[in-house]
Backbone as CSV, one residue per row, in Angstrom:
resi,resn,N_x,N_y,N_z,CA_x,CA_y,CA_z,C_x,C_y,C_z
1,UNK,0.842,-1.182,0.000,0.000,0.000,0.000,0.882,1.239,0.000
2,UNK,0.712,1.989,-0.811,1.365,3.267,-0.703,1.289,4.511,-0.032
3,UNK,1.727,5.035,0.843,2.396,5.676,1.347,1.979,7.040,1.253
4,UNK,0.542,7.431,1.850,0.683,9.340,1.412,1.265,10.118,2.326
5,UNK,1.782,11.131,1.279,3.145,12.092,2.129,2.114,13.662,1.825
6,UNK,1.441,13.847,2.976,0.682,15.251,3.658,1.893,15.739,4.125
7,UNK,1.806,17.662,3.400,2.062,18.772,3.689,1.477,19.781,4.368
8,UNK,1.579,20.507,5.430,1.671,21.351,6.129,2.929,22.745,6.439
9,UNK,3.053,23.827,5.598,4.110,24.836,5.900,2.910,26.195,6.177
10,UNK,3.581,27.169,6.997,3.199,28.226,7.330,1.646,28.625,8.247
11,UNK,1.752,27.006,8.943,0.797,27.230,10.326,1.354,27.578,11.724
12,UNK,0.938,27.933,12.509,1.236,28.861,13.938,0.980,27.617,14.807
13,UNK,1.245,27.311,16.145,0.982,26.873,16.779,1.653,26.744,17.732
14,UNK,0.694,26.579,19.415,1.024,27.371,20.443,1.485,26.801,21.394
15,UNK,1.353,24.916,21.358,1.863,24.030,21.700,1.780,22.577,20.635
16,UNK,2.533,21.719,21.717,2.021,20.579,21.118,0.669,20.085,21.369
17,UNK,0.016,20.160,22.169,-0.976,19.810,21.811,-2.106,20.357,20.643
18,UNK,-2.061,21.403,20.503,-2.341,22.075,19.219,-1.905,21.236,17.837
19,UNK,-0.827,20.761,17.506,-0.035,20.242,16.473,-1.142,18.569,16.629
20,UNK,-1.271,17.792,18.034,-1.838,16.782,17.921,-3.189,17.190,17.186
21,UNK,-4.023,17.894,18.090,-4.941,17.897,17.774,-5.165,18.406,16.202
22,UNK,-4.194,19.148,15.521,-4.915,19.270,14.122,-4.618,18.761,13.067
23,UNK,-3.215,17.048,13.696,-3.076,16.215,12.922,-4.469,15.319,13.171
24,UNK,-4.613,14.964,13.968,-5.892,14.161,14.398,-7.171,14.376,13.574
25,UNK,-7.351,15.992,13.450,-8.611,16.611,13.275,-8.132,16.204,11.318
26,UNK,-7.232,16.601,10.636,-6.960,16.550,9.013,-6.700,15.225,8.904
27,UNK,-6.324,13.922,9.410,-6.091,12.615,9.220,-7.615,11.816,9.219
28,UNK,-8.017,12.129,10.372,-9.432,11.613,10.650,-9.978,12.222,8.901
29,UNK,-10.518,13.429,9.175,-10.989,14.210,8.170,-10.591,12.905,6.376
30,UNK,-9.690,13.302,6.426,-9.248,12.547,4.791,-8.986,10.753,5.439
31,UNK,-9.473,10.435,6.510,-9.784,8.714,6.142,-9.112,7.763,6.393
32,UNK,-7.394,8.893,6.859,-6.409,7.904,7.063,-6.116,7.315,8.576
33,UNK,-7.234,7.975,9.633,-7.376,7.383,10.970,-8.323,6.925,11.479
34,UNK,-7.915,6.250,12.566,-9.872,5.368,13.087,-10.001,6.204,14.071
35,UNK,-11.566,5.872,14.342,-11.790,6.768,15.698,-10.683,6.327,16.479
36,UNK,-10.225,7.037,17.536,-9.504,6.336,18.724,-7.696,6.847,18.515
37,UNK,-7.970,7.483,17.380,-6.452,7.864,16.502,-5.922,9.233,18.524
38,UNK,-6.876,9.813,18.061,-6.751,11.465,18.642,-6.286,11.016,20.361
39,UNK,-7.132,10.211,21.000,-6.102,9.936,22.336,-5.262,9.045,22.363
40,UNK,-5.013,8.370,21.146,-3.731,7.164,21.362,-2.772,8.328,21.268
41,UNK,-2.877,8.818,19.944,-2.011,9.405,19.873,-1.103,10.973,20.688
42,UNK,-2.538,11.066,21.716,-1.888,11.696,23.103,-1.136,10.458,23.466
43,UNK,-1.553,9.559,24.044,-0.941,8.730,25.180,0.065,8.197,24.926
44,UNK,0.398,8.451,23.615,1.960,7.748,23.567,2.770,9.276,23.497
45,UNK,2.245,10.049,23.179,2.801,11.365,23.444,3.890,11.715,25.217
46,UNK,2.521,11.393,25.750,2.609,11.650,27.392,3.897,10.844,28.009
47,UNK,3.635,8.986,27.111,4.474,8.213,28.031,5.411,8.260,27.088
48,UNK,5.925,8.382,25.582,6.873,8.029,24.917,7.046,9.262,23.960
49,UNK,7.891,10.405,24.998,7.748,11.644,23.971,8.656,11.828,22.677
50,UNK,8.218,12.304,21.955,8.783,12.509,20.648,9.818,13.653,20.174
51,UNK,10.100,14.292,20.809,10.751,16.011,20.639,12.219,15.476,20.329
52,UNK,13.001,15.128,19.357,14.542,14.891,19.231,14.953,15.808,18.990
53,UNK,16.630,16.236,19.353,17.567,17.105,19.290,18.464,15.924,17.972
54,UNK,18.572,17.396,16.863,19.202,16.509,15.569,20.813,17.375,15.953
55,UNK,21.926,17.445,14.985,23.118,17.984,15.109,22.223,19.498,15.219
56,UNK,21.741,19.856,14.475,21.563,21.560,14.635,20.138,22.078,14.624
57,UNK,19.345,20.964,14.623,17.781,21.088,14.434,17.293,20.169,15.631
58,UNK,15.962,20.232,15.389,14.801,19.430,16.394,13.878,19.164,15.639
59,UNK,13.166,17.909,15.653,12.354,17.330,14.957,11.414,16.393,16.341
60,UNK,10.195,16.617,15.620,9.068,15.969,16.856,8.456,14.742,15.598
61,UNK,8.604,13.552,16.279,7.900,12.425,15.186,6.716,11.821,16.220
62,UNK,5.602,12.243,16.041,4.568,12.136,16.949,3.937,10.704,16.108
63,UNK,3.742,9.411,16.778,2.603,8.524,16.117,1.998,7.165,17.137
64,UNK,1.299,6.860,16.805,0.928,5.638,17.868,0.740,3.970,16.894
65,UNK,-0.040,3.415,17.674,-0.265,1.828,17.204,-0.849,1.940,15.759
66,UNK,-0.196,0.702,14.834,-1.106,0.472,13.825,-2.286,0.479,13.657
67,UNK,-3.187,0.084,14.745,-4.361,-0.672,14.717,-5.403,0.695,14.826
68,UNK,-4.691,2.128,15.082,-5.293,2.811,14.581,-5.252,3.978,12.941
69,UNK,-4.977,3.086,12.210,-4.664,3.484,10.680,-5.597,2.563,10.134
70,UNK,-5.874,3.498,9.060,-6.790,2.772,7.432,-5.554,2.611,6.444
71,UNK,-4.858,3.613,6.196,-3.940,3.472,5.564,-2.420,4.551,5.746
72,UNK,-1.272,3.974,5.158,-0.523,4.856,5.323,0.009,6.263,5.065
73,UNK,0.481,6.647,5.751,0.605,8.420,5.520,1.732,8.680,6.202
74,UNK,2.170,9.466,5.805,3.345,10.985,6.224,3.209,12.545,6.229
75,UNK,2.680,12.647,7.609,2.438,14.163,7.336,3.696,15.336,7.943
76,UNK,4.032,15.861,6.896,5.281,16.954,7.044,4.640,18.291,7.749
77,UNK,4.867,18.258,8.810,4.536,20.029,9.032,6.029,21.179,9.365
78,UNK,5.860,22.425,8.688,6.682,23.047,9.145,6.207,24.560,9.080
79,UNK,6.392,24.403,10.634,5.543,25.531,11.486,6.217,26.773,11.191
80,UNK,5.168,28.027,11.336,5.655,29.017,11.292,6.516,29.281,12.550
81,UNK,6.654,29.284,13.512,7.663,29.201,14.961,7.572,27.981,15.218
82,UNK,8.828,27.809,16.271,9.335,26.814,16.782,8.276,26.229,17.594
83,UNK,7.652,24.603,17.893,6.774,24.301,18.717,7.504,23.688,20.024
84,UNK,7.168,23.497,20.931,8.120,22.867,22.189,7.360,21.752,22.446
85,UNK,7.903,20.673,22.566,7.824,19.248,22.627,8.781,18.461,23.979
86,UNK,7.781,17.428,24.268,8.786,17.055,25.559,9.554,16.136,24.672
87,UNK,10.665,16.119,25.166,11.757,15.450,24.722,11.987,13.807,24.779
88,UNK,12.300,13.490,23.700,12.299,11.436,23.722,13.160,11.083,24.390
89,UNK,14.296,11.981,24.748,16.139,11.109,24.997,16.270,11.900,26.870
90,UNK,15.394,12.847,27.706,15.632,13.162,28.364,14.359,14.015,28.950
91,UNK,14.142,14.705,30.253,13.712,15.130,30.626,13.192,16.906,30.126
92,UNK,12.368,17.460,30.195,12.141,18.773,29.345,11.711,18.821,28.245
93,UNK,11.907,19.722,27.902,11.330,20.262,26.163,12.638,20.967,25.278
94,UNK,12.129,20.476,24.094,12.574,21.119,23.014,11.783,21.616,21.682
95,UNK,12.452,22.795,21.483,11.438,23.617,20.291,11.696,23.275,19.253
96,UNK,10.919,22.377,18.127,11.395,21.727,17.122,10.663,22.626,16.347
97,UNK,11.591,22.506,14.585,11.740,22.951,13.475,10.793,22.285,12.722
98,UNK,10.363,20.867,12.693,9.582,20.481,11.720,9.459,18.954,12.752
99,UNK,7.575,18.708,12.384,7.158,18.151,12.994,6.717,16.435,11.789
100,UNK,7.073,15.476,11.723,6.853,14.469,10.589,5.910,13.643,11.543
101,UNK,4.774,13.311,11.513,3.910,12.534,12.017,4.105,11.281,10.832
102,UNK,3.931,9.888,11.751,4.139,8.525,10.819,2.994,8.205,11.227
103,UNK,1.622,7.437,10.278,0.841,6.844,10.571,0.970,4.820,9.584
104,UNK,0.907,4.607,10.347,1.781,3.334,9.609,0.431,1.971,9.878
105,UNK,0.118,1.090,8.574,-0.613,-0.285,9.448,-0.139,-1.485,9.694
106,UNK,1.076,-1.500,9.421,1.826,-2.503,10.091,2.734,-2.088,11.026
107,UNK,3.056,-2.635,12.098,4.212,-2.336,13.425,5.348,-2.660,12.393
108,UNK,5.674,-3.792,11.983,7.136,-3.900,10.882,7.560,-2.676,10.136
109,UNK,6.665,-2.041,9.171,6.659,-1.107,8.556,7.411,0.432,9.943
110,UNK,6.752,0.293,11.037,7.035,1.309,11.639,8.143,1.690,11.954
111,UNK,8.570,0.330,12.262,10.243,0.342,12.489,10.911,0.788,11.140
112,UNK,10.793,0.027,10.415,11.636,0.569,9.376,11.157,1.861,8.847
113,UNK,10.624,2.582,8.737,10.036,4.290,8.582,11.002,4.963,9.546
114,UNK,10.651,4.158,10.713,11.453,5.402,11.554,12.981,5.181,11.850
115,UNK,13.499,4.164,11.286,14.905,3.495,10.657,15.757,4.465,9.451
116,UNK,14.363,4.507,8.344,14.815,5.202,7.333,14.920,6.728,7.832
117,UNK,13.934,6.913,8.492,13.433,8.620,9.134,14.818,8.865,9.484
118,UNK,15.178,8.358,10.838,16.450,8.988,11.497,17.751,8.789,11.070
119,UNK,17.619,7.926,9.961,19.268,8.162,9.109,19.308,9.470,8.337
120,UNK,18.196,9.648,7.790,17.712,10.778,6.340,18.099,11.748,7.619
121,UNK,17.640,12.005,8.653,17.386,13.338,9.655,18.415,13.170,9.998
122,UNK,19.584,12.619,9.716,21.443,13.014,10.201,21.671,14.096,9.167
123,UNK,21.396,14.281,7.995,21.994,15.294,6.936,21.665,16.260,7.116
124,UNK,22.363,17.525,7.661,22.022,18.657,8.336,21.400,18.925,6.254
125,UNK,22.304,18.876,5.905,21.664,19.588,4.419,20.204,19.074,4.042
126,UNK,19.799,17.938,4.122,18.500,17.395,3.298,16.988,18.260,4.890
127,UNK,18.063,18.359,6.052,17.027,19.337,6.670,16.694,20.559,6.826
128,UNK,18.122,21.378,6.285,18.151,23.151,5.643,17.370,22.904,4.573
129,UNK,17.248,21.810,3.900,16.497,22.060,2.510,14.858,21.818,2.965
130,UNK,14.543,20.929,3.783,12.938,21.017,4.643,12.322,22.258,5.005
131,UNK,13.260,22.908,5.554,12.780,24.200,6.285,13.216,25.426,5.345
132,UNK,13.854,25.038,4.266,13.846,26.409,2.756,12.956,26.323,2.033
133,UNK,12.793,24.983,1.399,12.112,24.787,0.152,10.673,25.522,0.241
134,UNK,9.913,26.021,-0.813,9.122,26.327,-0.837,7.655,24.953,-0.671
135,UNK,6.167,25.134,-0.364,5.476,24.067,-0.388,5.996,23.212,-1.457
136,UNK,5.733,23.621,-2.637,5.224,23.129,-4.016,6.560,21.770,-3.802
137,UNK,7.496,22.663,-3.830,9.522,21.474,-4.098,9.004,20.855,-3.026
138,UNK,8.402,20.847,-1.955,8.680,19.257,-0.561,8.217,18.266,-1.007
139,UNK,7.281,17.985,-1.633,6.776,16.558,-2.319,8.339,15.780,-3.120
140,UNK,8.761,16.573,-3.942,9.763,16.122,-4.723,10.878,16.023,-4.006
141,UNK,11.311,16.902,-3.291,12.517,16.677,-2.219,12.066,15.528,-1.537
142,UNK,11.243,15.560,-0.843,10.474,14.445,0.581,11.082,12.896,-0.995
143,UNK,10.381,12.722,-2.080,10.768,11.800,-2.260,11.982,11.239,-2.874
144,UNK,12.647,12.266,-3.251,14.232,12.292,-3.624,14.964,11.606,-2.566
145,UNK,14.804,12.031,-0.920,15.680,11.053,-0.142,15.062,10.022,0.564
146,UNK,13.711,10.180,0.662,13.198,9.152,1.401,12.303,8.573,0.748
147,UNK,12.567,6.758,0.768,11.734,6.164,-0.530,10.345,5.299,0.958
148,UNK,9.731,5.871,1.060,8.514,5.562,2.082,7.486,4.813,0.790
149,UNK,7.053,4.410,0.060,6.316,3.549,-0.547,7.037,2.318,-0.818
């Protein structure tokens, strides 16, 4: 099953929970979540936070269990300001640059997404180019380094 890669550039937002809730609210919306998407995907928030520190960036990869997906997706957001996220590797927050939500229906698949995710997110360059490119170029960039289908 292939793989849709959702864009998001030049939205505001005031926390993370804001960012959950209006992946929740546009995923649900277009089909690609089950009911039950919107508090899993708090609760793994709460117990298994997502906020990484990259070499010179921050990236938040917010997602929960298969079993709440219809199908797969990648949604890219990159916020107009920095959002603050509690942190995966330590205690606190960090204000990340771009937020990649994985909605995945297999657990196998997840691993390897977020396998491929955090090698691609070592190249300080392929992530200056996330946070330059205009909307239209992220589809084509997004699939130039990362082959997610």
């Amino acid at each position: 099953m292939q793989t849709e890669i959702l864009i998001k550039t030049d939205i505001h937002f005031d926390s993370f929970e804001q960012v959950l809730n209006f992946l929740a609210d546009e995923l649900t919306a277009k089909g690609i979540v089950k009911e039950g998407y919107r508090q899993a995907v708090f609760e793994r928030e709460e117990n298994f936070p997502t906020g990484i520190a990259l070499e010179h960036y921050a990236v938040a990869i917010p997602h929960c269990e298969a079993e709440y997906a219809n199908k797969p997706a990648i949604y890219f957001i990159r916020p107009t300001d920095k959002v603050r996220f509690n942190r995966a590797d330590e205690d606190g927050q960090i204000a990340v640059d771009l937020v990649i939500a994985l909605v995945v229906t297999d657990p196998q698949q997840q691993l390897n997404l977020l396998r491929t995710l955090f090698g691609t997110l070592q190249d300080n360059e392929f992530i200056e180019n996330l946070l330059a490119v205009g909307e239209d170029e992220l589809p084509a960039l997004i699939n130039q380094h990362l082959n997610f289908n």
